[in-house]
C-alpha positions as CSV (number, residue, x, y, z in Angstrom):
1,X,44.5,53.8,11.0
2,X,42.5,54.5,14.3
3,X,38.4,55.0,13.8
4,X,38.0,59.2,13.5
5,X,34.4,59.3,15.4
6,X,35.0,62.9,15.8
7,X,34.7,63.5,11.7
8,X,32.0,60.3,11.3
9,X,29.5,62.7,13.5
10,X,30.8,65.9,12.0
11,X,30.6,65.0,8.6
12,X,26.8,62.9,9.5
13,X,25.4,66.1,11.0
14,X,26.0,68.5,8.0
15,X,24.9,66.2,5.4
16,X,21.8,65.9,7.5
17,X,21.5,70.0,8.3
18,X,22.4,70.5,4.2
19,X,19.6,68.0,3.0
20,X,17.1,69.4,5.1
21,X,17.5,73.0,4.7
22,X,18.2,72.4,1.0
23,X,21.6,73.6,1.2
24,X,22.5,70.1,-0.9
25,X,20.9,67.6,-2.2
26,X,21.1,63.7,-1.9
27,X,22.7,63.8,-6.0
28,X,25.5,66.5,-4.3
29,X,26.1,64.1,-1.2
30,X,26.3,60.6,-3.5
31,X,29.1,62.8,-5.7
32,X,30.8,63.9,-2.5
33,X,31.0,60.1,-1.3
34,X,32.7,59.0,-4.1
35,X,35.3,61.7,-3.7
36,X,35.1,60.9,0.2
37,X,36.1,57.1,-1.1
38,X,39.0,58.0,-3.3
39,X,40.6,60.4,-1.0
40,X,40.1,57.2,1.2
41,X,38.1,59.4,3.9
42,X,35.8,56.2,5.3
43,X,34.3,58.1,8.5
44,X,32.8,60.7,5.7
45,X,32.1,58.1,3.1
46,X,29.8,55.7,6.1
47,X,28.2,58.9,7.6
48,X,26.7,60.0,4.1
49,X,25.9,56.5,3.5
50,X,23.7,56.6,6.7
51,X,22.1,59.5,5.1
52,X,21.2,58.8,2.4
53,X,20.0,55.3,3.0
54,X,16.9,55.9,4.5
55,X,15.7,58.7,1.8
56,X,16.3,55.4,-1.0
57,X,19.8,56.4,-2.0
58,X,22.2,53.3,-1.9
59,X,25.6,54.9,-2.0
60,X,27.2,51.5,-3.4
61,X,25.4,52.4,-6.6
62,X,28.4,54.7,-7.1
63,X,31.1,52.1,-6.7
64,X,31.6,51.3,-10.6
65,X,32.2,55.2,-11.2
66,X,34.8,55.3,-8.8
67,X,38.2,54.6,-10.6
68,X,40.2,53.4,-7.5
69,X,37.8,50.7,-7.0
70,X,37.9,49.5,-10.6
């Protein structure tokens, strides 16, 4: 499967817009990347990881709550 750069930026610039207009929080965005991982939607998943990254938020925290890694 071919790189979607079209949905990496889409997905990257709302989670930005949502976090600083306190539409979401980080806690919303780390639950919607381990969704983003099981529905195996990797563009979203590395775009919210980029995000939340630099506000202290390591999104491979998640991996040993998401059941089709374990």
């Amino acid at each position: 499967m071919a790189w979607d750069k079209t949905r990496y930026e889409e997905v990257k610039r709302q989670c930005q817009t949502d976090i600083a207009g306190g539409k979401k929080t980080a806690y919303c965005y780390m639950k919607q990347y381990e969704l983003m991982i099981e529905q195996e939607d990797y563009e979203a998943a590395k775009a919210i990881t980029e995000i939340l990254l630099p506000l202290g938020f390591d999104t491979a925290q998640t991996h040993s709550h998401i059941k089709t890694l374990n």
